[in-house]
N, C-alpha and C positions, 0 to 999 in steps of 0.2 A: 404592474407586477402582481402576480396570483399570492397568495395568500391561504393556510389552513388556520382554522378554530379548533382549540382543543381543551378540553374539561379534562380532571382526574377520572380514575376507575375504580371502581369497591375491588379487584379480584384481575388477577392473571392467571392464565392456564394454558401451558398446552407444548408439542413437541414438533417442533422448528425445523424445518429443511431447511439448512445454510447455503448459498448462492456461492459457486466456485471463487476459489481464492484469486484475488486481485493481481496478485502478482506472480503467479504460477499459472495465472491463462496467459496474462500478457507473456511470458516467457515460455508457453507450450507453443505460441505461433509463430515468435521469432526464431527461436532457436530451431523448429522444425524446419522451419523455411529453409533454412542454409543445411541441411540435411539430404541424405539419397536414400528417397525413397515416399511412401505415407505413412502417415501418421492418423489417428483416431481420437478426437480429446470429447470427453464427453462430461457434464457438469459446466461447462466453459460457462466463466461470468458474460452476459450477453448488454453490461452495463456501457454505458458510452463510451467511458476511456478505453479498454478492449475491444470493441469494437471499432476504434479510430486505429488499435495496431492492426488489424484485419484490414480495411480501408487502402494503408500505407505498404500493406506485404501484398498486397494486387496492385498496387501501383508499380510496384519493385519487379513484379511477373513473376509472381508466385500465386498456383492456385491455392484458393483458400473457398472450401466450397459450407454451407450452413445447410445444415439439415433437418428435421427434428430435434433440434436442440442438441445436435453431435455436430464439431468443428473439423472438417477435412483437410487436411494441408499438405500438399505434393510437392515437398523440397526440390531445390535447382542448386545447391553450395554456393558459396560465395560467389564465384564466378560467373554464377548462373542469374546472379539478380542483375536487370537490368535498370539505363539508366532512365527515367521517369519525365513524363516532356513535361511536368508541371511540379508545382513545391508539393511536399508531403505534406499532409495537415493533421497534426496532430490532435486537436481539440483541444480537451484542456489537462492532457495527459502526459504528464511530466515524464512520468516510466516510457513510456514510448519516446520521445523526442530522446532522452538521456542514451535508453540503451541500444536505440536504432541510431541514432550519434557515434557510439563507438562501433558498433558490428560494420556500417558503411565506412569508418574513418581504413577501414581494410582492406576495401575492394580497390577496382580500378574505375569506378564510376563516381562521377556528380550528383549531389545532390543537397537538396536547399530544406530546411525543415522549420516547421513556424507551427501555432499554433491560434488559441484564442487571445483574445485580451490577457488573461487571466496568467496564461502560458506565457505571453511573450516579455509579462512583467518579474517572471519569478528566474533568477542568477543562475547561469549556467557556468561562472565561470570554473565552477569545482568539475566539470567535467574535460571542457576546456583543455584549460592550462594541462593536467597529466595527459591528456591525449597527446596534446601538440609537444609532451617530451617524451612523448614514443615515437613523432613521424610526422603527427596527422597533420594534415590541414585544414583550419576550423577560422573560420570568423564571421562576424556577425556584431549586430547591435554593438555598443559600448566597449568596441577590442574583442566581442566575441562574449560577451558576460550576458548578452539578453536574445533572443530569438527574433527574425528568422536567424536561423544556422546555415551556413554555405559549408558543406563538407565535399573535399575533392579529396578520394580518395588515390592511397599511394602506398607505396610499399615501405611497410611498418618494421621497426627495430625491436628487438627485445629489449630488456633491462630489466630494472629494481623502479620501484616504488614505494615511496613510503605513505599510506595512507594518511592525512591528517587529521582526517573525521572519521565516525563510524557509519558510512551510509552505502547503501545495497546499490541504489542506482550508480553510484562512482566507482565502486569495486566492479560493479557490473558490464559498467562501459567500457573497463581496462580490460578485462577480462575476455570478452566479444570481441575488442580491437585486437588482442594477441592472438586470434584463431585464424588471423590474415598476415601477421608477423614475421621477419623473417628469424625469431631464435624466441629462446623461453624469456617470458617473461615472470618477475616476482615479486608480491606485492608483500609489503608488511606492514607495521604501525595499527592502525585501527581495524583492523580484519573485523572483527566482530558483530557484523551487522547481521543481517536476515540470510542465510546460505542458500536459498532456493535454485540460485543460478549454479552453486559448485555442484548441488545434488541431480542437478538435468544435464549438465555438464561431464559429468563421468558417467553417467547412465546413458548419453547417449556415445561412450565410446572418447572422451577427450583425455588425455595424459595431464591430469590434474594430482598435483602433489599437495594436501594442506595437512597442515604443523600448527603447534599451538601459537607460533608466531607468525609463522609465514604459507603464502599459498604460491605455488611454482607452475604457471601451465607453461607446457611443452605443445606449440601448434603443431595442428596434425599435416603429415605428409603431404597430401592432397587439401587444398582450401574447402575442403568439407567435413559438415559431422559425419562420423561413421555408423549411427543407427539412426531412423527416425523413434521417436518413444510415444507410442499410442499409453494414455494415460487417462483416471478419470481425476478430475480437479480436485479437490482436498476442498470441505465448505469454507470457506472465508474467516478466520480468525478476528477481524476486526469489524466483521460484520457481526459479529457473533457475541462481542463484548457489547454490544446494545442491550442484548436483550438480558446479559448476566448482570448488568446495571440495574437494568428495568426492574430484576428480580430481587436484585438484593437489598433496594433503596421501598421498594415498596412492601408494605405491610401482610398483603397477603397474596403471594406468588408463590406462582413453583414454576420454570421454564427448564424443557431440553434441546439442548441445541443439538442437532443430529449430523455426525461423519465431519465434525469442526479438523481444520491442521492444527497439530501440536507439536510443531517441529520448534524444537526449545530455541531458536534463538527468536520468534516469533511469541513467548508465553508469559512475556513480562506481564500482562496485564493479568493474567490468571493468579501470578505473584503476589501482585499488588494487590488483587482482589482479596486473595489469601488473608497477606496479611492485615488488612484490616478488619476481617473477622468475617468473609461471604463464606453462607454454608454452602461450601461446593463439591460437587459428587462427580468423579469421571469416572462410566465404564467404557465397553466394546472398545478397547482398545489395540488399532492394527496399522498394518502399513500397505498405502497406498501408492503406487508412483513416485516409489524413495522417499514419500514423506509419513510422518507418523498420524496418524488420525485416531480420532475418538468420541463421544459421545460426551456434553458437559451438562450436567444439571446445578441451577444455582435456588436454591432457596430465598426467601425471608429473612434478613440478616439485620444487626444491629451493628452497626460499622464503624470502626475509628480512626482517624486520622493517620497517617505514615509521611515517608520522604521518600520521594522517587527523584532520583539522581543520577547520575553517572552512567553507573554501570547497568544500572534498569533501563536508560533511556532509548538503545537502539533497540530492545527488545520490542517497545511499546511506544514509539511515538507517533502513531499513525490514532491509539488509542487514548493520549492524553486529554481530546475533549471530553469523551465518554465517563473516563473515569475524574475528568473535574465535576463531573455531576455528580457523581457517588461519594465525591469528597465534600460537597458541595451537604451532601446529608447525613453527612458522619458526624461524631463527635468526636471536637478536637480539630486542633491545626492540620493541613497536610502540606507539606513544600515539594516545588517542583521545580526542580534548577538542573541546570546544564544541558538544556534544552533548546536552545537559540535558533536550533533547526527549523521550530514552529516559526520563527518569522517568514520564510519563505517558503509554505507551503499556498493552498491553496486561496487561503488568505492568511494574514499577519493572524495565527492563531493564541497568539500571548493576550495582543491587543481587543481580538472578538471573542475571545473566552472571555475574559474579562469582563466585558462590556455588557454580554450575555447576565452571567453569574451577577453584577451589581444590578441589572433588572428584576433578577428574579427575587433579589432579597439579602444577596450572599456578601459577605464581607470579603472583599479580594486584591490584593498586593501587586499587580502584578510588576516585574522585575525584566530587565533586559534578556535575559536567557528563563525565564519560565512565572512562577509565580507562587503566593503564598494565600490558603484559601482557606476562612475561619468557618469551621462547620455548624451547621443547625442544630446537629444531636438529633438526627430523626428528619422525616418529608415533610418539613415545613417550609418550603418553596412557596413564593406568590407568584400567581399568576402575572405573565408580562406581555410585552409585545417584543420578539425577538429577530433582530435580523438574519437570516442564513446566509448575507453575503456572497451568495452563487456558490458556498462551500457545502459539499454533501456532507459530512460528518459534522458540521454544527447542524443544520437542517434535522437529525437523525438525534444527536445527542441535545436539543431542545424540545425534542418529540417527547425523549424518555421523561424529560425533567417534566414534561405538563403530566405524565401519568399520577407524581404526587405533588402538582401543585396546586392551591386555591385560586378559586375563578377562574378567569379563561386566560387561555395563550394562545397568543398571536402567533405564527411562522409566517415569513416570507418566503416564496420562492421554494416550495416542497418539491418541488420537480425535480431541484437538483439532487433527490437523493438518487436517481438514476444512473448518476455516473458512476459508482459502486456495489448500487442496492435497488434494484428497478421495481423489484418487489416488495417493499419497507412496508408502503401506508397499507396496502392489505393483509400483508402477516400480525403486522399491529393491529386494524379491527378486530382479527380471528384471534389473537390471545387474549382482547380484552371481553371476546361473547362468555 
């Protein structure tokens, strides 16, 4: 297994092109795909997991053509995707398997979805079970809880659903399944998660009602979307919280991160950043492709501890490793609870944060739903040897932590920051010349 060495740096400087948003490419290709007509997406994250939805939407016989760095895709509708002589392979891309899970549980075709190790270890049955009480038919592994996925697609019911969790890929998959439906469906309970799919969704033409409680689609006449949306990607939000870590935990930095999404239910971490005290500056503030975008500059900051809970957490849990580092060099406790989500992500991230954070030096609690992390008051991180576990965002968020730690740090496995951030280790030379 590969391995980087890494020393602190006297100095950061410099303004950041952000790498398109992770979950607004994977949903520029899906959602186009079952659309009439083309579409244009340009900025498109070119990292593995998005690339494995590309992969999976030309197996389905949808064109999807790569160009100079612009994503082409020529819709067929629902009807129009075909069935596929081999399993889909997702990688190790959980948004893909979830939300091409429910868009197929609507058609009239087969189809089997699997992915890596990694993938076929992490619970599906939160998608599952609410599909299969709209219609679908779904099983697989463990009653349908682990990957490969066997979905035989069939004609879907409307209803009510009550969300029990706050998570985008499950609202997402109900969502996609009711656009092959036969009557409206309406979700309520935990709506609150990331909305990228409701804002592509009525932009491209869907009969989408949301309420402070509840969201209502009405599938469209025809099993197609009714515009394709040529769009340019919004930079990555959680690619972007690296580098306002980077900036705010070390002593002499100034980073801008350029055309970041700031679509509020995505900006918990800017919150948290807030309130622990990062000097941070947003201009150029616009809108891109229904999403809000902006320009964020973070300074040199002296940082204290907080509580991210509840209602912070769907905003920001994609960014809990990142800002355990920042907490990591605050002064003062920070707690992190209600978060259990982190057990099945790409790895047990309660577990490898943790594990991480007690190498480097860090005093750390962790707890079945998140964890409790005693700060240094300042970048006094020691150098460690640290595992990335095949996880990109520990791989990325141990980078940040060696910018202020003594002696050298070890990383395993730097490559995997590729599957959201292909261009990491050389944006990071270039801020530290």
């Amino acid at each position: 297994m590969s391995s980087v060495h890494r020393t602190s740096r006297p100095r950061l400087r410099g303004d950041i092109d952000i790498p398109g948003d992770k979950s607004i490419s994977h949903r520029a290709v899906i959602f186009n795909a079952v659309a009439t007509g083309s579409a244009r997406i340009t900025n498109f994250l070119t990292g593995a997991d998005c690339l494995s939805t590309i992969s999976c939407a030309r197996a389905l016989g949808v064109e999807v053509a790569q160009e100079d760095g612009e994503v082409h895709v020529r819709g067929v509708g629902l009807r129009g995707l075909r069935e596929p002589a081999d399993v889909l392979d997702c990688g190790n891309s959980g948004t893909t398997l979830r939300l091409l899970a429910g868009l197929l549980a609507g058609t009239s075709i087969f189809t089997v979805l699997t992915g890596d190790a990694s993938l076929r270890s992490r619970p599906q049955r939160r998608i599952v079970e609410p599909l299969r009480a709209l219609g679908a038919q779904i099983d697989g592994r463990q009653s349908g809880d682990r990957a490969p996925l066997a979905v035989r697609g069939g004609s879907l019911r409307g209803g009510a659903y009550r969300l029990p969790v706050a998570s985008a890929q499950v609202k997402s998959a109900l969502l996609l399944a009711a656009l092959g439906g036969s009557g409206p469906l309406t979700l309520s309970g935990r709506i609150d998660s990331r909305d990228h799919t409701e804002r592509m969704l009525i932009a491209m033409g869907v009969d989408l009602q949301i309420g402070p409680d509840e969201i209502i689609l009405h599938p469209p006449t025809h099993p197609v979307l009714p515009y394709p949306l040529s769009l340019r990607v919004p930079g990555d939000l959680s690619s972007a919280a690296f580098w306002w870590v980077a900036a705010a935990i070390h002593p002499d930095a100034e980073l801008t991160t350029l055309g970041v999404c700031l679509n509020p239910t995505r900006t918990g971490a800017l919150d948290v950043l807030g309130t622990m005290g990062a000097a941070i500056t947003i201009t150029n503030q616009r809108i891109e492709g229904s999403e809000p975008v902006g320009d964020v500059t973070v300074r040199s900051s002296h940082l204290r501890g907080t509580i991210i809970d509840r209602a912070l957490i769907p905003r920001l849990i994609d960014e809990i490793p990142i800002l355990a580092i920042a907490a990591a060099c605050a002064e003062g406790e920070t707690v992190v609870r209600d978060a259990q989500e982190l057990r099945a992500k790409e790895s047990d991230r309660i577990a490898t944060v943790a594990a991480g954070l007690t190498a480097l030096g860090v005093e750390v609690e962790p707890a079945h739903d998140g964890m409790t992390i005693m700060g240094l008051g300042g970048p006094a991180l020691c150098g460690a040897a640290l595992q990335s576990h095949h996880d990109h965002r520990l791989a990325m968020a141990w980078a940040v932590a060696s910018l202020v730690a003594s002696g050298e740090t070890t990383i395993t496995d730097p490559e995997s920051t590729a599957v959201s951030y292909p261009g990491f280790w050389e944006t990071l030379r270039e801020i530290e010349r």
